[in-house]
GUVEX-799266 format. One record per residue (C-alpha): residue number from 1; residue in one letter; chain; x, y negated, z negated. Coordinates in steps of 0.02 Angstrom, whole numbers, plus 32768, in hexadecimal, padded with zeros to 4 digits. Example, Ala and Ser with C-alpha at 12.3 -4.5 7.8 and 13.67 -1.06 7.14 Angstrom:
BEGIN
nr	rest	kette	east	north	up
1	A	A	8267	80E1	7E7A $
2	S	A	82AC	8035	7E9B $
This chain:
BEGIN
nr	rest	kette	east	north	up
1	X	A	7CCC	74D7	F23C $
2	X	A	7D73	74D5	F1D4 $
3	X	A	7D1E	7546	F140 $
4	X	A	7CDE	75CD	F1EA $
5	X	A	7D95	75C3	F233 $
6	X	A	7DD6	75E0	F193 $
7	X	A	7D63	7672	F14A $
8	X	A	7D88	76C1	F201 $
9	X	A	7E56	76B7	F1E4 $
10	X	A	7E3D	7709	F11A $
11	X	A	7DDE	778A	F18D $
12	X	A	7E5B	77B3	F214 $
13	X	A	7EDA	77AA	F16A $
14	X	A	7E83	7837	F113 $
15	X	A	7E8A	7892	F1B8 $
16	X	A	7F45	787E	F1CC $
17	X	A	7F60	78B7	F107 $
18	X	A	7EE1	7940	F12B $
19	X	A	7F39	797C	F1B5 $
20	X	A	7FE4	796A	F166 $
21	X	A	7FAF	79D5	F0DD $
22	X	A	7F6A	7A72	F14D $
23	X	A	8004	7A67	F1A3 $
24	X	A	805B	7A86	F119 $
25	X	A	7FEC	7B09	F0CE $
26	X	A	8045	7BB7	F119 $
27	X	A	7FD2	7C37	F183 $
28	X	A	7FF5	7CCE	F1DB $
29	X	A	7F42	7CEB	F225 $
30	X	A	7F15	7C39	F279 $
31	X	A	7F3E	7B9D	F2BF $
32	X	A	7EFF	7AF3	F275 $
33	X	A	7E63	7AB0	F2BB $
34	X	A	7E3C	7A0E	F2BC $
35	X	A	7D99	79B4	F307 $
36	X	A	7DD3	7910	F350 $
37	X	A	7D0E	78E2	F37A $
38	X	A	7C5A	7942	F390 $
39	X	A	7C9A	7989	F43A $
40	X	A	7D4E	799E	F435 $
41	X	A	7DCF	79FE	F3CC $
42	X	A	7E7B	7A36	F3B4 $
43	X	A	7EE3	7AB4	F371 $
44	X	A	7F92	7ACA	F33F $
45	X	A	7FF9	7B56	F329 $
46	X	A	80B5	7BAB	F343 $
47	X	A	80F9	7C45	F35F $
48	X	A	81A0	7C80	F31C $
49	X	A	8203	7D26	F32E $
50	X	A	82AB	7D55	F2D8 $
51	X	A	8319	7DDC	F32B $
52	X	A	838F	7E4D	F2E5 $
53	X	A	83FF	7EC3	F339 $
54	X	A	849E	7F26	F390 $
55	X	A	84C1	7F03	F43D $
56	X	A	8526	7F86	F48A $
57	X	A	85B8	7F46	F512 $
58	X	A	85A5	7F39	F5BB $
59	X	A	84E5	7EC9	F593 $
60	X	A	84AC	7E3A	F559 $
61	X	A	8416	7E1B	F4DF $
62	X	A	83A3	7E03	F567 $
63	X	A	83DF	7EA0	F5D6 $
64	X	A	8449	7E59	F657 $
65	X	A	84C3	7ED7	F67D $
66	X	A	8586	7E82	F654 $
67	X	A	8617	7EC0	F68B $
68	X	A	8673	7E30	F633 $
69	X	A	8629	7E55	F585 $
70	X	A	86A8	7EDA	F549 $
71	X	A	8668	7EDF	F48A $
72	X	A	85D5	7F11	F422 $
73	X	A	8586	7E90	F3B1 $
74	X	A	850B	7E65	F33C $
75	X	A	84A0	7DDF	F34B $
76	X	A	8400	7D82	F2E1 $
77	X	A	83B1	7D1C	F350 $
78	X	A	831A	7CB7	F365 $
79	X	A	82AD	7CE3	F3FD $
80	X	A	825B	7C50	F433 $
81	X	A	81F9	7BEE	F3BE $
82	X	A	817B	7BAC	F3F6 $
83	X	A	80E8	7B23	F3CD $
84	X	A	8059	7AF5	F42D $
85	X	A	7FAC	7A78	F42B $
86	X	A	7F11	7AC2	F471 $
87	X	A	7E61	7A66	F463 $
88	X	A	7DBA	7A4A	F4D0 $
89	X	A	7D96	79A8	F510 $
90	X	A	7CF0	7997	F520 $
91	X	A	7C8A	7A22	F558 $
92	X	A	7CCD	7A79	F5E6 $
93	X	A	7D7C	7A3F	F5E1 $
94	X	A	7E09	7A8A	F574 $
95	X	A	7ECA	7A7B	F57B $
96	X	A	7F68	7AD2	F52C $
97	X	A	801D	7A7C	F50F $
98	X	A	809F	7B00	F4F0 $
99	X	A	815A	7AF0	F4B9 $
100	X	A	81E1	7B65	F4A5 $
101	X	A	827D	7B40	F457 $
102	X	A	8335	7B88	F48B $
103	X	A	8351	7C27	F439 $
104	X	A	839C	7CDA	F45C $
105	X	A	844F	7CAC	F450 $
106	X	A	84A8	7D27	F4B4 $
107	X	A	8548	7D88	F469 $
108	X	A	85BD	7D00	F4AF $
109	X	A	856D	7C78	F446 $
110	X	A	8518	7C2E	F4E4 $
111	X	A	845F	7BF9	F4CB $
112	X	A	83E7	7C42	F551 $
113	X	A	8384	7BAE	F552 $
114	X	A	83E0	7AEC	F543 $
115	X	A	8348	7A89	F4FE $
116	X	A	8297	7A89	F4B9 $
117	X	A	8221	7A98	F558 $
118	X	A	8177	7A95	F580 $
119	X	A	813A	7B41	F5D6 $
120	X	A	8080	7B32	F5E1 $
121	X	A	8038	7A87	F5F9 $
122	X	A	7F71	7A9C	F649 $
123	X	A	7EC4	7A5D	F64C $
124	X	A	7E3D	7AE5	F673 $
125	X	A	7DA2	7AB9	F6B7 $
126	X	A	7D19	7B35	F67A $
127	X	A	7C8A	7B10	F706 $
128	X	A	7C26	7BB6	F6D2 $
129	X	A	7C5B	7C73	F6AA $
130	X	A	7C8B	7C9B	F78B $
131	X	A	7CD2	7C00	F7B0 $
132	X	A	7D6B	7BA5	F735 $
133	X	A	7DE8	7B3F	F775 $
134	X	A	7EA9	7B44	F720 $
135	X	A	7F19	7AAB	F759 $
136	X	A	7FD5	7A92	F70B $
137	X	A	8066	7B00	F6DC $
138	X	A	802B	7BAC	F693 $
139	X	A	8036	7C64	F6D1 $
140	X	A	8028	7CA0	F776 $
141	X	A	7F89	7D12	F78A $
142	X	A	7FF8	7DAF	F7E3 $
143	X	A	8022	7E35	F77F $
144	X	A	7FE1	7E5E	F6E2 $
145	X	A	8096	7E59	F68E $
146	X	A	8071	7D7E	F6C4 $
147	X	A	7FCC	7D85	F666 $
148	X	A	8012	7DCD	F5D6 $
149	X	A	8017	7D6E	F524 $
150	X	A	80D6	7DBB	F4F1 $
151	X	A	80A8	7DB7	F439 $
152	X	A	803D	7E3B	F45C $
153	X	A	80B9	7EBA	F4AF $
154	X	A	80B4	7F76	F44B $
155	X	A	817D	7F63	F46E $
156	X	A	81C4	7EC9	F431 $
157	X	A	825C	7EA2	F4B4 $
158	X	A	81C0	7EB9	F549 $
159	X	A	81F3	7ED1	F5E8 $
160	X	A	828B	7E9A	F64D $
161	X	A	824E	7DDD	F67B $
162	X	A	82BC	7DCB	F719 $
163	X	A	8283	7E62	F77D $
164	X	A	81BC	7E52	F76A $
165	X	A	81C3	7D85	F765 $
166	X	A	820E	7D79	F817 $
167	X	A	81C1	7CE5	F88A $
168	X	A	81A2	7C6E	F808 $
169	X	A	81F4	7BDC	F7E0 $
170	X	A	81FA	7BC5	F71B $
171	X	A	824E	7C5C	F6EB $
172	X	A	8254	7CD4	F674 $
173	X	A	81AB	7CAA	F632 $
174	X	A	8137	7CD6	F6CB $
175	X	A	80FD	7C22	F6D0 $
176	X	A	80DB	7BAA	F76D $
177	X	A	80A1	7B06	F7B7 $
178	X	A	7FFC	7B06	F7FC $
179	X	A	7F37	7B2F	F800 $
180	X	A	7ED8	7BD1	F7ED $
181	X	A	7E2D	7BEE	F808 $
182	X	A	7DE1	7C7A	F7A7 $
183	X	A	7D3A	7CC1	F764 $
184	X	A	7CD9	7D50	F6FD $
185	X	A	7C5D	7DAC	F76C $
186	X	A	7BD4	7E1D	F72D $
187	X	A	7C0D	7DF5	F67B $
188	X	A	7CB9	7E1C	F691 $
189	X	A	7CAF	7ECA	F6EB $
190	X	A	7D00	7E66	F780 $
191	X	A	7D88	7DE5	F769 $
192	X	A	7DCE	7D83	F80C $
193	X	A	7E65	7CF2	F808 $
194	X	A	7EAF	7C92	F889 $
195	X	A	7F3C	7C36	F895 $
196	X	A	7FBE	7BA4	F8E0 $
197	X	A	8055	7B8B	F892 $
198	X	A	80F8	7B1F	F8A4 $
199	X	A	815A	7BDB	F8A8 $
200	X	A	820E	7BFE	F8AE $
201	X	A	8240	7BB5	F95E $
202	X	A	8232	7AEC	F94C $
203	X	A	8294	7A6F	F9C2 $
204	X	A	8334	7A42	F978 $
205	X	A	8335	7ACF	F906 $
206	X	A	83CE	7B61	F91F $
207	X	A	838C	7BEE	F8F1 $
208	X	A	8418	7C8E	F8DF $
209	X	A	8489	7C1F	F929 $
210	X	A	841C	7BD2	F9BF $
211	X	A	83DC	7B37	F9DA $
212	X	A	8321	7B28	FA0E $
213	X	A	8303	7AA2	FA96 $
214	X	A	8230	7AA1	FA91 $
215	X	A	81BC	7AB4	FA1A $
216	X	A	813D	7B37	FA22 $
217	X	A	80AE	7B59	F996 $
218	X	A	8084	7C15	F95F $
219	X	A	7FFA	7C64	F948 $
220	X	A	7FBE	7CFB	F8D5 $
221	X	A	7F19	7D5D	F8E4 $
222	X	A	7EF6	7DD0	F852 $
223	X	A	7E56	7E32	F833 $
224	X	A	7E25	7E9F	F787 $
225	X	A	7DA8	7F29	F754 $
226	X	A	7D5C	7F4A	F6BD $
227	X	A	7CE7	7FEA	F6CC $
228	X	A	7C6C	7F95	F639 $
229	X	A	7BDB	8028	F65A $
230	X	A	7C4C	80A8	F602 $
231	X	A	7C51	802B	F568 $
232	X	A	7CED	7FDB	F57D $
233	X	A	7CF6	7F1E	F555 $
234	X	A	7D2A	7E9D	F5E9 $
235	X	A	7DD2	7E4D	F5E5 $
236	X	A	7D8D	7D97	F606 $
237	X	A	7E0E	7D19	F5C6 $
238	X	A	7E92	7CD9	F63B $
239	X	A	7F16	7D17	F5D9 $
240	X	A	7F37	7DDA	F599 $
241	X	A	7F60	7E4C	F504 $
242	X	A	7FC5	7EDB	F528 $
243	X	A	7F73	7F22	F491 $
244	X	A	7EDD	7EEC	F41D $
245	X	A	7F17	7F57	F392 $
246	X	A	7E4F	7FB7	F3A4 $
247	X	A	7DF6	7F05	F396 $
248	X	A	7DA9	7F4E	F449 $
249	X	A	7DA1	7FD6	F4BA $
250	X	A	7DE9	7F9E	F567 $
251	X	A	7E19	7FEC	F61C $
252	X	A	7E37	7F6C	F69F $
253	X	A	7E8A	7FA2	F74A $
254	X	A	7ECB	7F11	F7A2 $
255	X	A	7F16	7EEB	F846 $
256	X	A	7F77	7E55	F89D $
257	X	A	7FD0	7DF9	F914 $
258	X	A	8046	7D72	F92C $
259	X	A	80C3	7D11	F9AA $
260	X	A	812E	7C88	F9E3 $
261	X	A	8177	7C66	FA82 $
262	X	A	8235	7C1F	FA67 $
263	X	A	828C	7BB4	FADA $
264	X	A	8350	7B9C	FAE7 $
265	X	A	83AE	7B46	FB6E $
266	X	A	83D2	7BDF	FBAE $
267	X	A	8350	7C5F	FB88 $
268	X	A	828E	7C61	FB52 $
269	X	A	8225	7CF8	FB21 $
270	X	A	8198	7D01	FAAC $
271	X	A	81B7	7D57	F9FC $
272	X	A	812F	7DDE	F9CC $
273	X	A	80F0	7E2D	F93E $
274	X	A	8078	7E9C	F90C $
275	X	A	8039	7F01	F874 $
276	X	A	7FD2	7F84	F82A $
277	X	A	7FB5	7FA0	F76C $
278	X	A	7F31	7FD9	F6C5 $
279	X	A	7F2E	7FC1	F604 $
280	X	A	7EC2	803F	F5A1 $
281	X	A	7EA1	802A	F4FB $
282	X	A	7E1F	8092	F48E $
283	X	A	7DEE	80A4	F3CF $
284	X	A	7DED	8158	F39D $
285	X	A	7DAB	815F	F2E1 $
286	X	A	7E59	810D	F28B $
287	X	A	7EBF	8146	F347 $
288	X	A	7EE0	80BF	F3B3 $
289	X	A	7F3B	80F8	F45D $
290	X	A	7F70	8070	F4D0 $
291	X	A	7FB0	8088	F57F $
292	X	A	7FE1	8016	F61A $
293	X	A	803B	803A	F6BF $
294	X	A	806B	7FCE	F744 $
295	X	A	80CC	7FC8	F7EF $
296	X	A	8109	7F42	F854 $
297	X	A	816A	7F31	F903 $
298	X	A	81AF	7E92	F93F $
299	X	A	81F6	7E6E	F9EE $
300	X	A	824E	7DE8	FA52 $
301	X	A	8287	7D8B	F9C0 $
302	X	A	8318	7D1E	F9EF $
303	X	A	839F	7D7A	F9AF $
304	X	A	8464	7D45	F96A $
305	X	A	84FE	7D2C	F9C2 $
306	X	A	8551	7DA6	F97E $
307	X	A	853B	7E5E	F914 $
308	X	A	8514	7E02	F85F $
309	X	A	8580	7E45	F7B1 $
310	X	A	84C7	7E96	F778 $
311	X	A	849F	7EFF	F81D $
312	X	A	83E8	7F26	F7BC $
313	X	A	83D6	7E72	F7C3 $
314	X	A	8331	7E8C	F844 $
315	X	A	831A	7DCD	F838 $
316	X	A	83B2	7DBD	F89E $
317	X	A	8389	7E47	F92F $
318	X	A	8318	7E2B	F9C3 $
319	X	A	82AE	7EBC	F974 $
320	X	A	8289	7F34	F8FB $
321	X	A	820A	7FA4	F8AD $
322	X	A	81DB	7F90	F7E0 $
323	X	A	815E	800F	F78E $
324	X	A	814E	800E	F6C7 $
325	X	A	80F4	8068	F64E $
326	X	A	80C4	803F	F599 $
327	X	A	8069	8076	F50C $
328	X	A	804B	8077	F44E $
329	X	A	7FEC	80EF	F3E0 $
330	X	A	7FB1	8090	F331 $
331	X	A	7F61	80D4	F28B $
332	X	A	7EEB	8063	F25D $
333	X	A	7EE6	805A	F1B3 $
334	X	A	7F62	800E	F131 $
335	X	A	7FF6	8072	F103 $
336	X	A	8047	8000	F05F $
337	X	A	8021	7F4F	F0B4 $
338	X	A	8018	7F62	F16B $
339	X	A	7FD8	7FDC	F1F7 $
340	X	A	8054	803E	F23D $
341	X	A	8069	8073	F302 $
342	X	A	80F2	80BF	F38A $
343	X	A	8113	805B	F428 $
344	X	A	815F	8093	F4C5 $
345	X	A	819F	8057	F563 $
346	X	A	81F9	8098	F606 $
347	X	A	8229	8011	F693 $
348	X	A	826F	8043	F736 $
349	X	A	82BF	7FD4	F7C4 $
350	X	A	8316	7FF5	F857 $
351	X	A	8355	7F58	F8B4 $
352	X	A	835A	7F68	F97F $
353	X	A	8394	7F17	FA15 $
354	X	A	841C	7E88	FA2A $
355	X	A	8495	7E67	F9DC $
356	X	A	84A6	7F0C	F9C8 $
357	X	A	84F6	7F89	F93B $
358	X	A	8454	7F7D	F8C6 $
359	X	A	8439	800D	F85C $
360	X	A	839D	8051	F809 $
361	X	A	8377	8040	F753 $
362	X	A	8323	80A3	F6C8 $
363	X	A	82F8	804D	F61F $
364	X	A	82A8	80A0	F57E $
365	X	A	8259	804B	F4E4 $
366	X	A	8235	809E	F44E $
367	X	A	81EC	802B	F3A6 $
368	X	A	819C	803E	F30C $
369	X	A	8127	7FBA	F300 $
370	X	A	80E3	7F7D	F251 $
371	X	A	803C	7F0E	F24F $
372	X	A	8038	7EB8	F1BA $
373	X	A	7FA3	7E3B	F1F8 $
374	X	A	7F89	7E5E	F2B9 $
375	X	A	8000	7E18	F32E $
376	X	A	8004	7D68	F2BA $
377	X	A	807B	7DC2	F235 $
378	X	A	80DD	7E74	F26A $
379	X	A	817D	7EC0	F24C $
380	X	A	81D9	7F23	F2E1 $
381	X	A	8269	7FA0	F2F9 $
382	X	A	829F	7FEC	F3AE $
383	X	A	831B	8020	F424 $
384	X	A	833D	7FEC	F4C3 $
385	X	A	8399	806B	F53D $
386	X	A	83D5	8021	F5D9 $
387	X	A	8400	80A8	F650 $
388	X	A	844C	8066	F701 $
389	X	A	8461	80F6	F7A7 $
390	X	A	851D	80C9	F797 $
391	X	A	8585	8098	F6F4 $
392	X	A	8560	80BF	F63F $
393	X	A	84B8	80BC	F5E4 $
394	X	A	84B7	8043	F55E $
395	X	A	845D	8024	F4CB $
396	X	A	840B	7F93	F468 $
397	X	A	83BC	7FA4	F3B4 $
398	X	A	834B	7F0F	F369 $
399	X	A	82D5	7EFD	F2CC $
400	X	A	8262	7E66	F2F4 $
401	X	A	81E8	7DF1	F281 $
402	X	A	8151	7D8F	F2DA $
403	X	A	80FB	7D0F	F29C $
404	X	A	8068	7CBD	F2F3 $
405	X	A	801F	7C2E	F27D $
């Protein structure tokens, strides 16, 4: 019995040594597997991005509009690092465990985020292909901008997190607490989730300067289309690409729906949103095109006390209408070590309603994007030009690394 027990702890040894040493093996392309037993596994892997840049006065790295910040700067930042496990336990059950850590110091020397913190924590129950079952803290199935993995945006800063992540409760990072039901039907040409979440408005919480008095769950409905007869491939995994660099040909339309009724001692109404958008993407000999559109209107959202410093700010208006437009043309073949490709973006917002004083928005992205392996290892240069109805336009540059290991 001694001699099995002790065979069995030089096993889990050569594990731990094994393990040690893929760890510290660099790779740009994968994570590390391991395979704990004959049914489940797990795998490890981080994601790192470097920023470089100007920040023109008047903003701050992550486009709030700042009347206080009277200089220009130049910043090199890290963007989030991030490390997660993912694995199967046993055969229809998998999970993911996701951590960011603070980064994107602001120009003021004031970290966005305080501490390392968990931002997707789930178990997924895979019954069949129509009917899976997501339980935990992950993103809410509403628009596709939620869905979307943001290593995978064609412009690196992505879009403006406060306006189109509006009702949920972990901000800036679309997540949420709660469960979502969601399936593949007819291989993927139809794709349906549901959803209850924690949302923004929990008792006890003050939200833009409010306190709620009773909780109230929120629910999201959001439905997709893949027309698969005209050879397109299905979009089937819960979470997105904006762009798969010409690994398939995709057009999905999708559609959806979400609210929250909010309670104050005062006042109660029920926050709406709703939301229309597509991603194309097609191989063209060495051409890849890429384009996605999107619009969303919100309404009833319990607004602030007062007219905020960033009158954009929609997350602070009791509505507002957000349409976007991206896309990215790439040459698919090697030019010196990596596959070159132009991305573009336009944002628009336009903040309504109480408090009052909003004012619309207009935003333009322009990058040269530089795949050196896919999205695990690229290099990235832009512009971001930030052009509010009132005041002066102002204008970010940034070069960017990614690394997804």
């Amino acid at each position: 019995m001694r001699r099995d027990r002790y065979k069995s702890a030089i096993k889990r040894l050569k594990g731990v040594i094994l393990v040690s040493a893929l760890l510290s093996a660099p790779s740009l392309s994968s994570a590390v597997d391991i395979k704990v037993s004959e049914d489940v596994t797990l795998s490890l892997g981080a994601w790192l991005k470097v920023w470089g840049g100007y920040v023109d006065k008047g903003i701050t790295p992550d486009l709030r509009l700042d009347p206080t910040n009277t200089q220009r700067s130049y910043n090199v930042n890290l963007v989030y690092p991030a490390w997660w496990f993912m694995g199967k336990a046993y055969d229809k059950v998998d999970f993911a465990l996701i951590w960011i850590a603070p980064g994107l110091v602001d120009n003021k020397n004031n970290a966005l985020g305080k501490e390392m913190r968990l931002i997707d924590g789930f178990i997924n129950f895979n019954l069949s292909e129509e009917f899976k079952i997501t339980a935990g803290q992950f993103r809410a199935p509403y628009t596709r901008l939620h869905l979307t993995n943001e290593g995978t945006y064609v412009t690196e800063t992505g879009p403006i997190y406060r306006g189109f992540a509006q009702g949920l409760a972990v901000s800036p990072v679309y997540r949420d607490k709660g469960v979502s039901l969601w399936g593949n039907i007819a291989n993927g040409m139809f794709q349906y989730r549901l959803g209850l979440f924690d949302g923004l408005y929990n008792k006890g919480n003050a939200v833009n300067g409010q306190n709620i008095v009773k909780d109230n769950l929120a629910y999201t409905v959001r439905v997709q289309l893949s027309p698969t007869m005209l050879g397109f491939s299905p979009e089937v995994d819960y979470v997105l690409s904006e762009t798969y660099l010409g690994q398939k040909d995709i057009f999905t339309v999708g559609a959806g729906y979400s609210a929250q009724k909010w309670e104050t001692a005062s006042s109660s109404k029920t926050a709406k949103m709703w939301t229309v958008d597509f991603q194309f993407e097609k191989k063209f000999g060495d051409i890849v095109p890429n384009l996605g559109a999107g619009y969303i209107q919100t309404k009833d959202f319990l607004p602030a006390s007062s007219i905020p410093v960033d009158r954009t700010d929609c997350s602070q208006y009791e509505k507002c209408k957000l349409a976007y437009a991206e896309g990215q043309v790439l040459y698919d073949q090697k030019i010196g070590v990596g596959k070159p490709a132009l991305g573009l973006r336009w944002e628009y917002q336009k903040p309504e309603g109480n408090p009052g004083g909003g004012i619309k928005l207009n935003r333009y992205q322009v990058w040269l994007n530089y795949y050196l392996n896919g999205h695990s290892a690229k290099v990235m240069v832009g512009a971001d030009v930030v052009d509010p109805s009132q005041g002066s336009t102002r204008t970010n540059a940034t070069i960017a690394a990614q690394v997804i290991f």
